[in-house]
N, C-alpha and C positions, 0 to 999 in steps of 0.2 A: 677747728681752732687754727688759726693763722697767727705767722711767727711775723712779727716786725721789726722785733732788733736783736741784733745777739751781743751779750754781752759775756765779752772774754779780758782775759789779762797781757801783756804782752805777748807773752810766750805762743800765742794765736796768732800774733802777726804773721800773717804768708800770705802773698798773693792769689794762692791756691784758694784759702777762705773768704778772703776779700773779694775775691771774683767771683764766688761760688754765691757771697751773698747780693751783689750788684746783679747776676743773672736770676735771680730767685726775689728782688725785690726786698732784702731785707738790708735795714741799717745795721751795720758794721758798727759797735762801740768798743773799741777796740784798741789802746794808745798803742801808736807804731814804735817799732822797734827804736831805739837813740841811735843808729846805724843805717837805719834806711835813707837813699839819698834823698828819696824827696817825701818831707813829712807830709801824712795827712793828718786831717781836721778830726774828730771826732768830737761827741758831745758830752765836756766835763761832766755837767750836771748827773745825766744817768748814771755815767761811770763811777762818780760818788756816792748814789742812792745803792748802785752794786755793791760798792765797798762795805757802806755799813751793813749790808745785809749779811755778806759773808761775814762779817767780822761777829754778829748775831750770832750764826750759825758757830760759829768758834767759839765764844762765853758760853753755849747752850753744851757743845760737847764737853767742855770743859766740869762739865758736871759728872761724879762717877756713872750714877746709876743712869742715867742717858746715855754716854760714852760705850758702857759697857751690857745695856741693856738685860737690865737683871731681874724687870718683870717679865712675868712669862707668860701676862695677856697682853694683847694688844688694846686691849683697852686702858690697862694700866700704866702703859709704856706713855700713850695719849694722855692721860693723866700727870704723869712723870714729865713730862716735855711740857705742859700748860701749866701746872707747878713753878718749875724751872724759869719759862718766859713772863709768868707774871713775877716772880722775883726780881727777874733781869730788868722789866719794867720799872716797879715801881725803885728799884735802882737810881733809875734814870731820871724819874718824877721827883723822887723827895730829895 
């Protein structure tokens, strides 16, 4: 498997990362710090595909029994979490 972008939140901004992915070939998505003297570009779009994903991931814990994970297979836990995102879904849908 090969990395092609990394997607972080400001608080990633450093040079040390940004160079680490420029020498490694991987795109930086990344918004720069409001402080940085010279901004760079990065690319909204993903950045935004990141965000709702995490924000997915946040309505999904926001569930107790996921949150707190109170089944005690893993099977059920998979069950409990597909449960949950088809909720979340059809949320969304209707």
């Amino acid at each position: 498997m090969t990395v092609e972008k990394l997607l972080a939140d400001r608080g990633y901004d450093t040079d040390e990362i940004i160079n680490f992915c420029i020498e490694n070939g991987i795109e930086a998505v990344i918004p720069p710090k409001k402080n940085r003297v010279t901004q760079r570009d990065y690319d909204k779009f993903i950045y935004k595909i990141r965000h709702l994903v995490e924000n997915a991931f946040l309505k999904l814990k926001q569930w107790r029994g996921v949150a707190t994970r109170y089944a005690k297979t893993t099977s059920a836990f998979v069950g409990a979490v597909t449960v949950r995102c088809l909720f979340l879904w059809l949320s969304v849908v209707a």
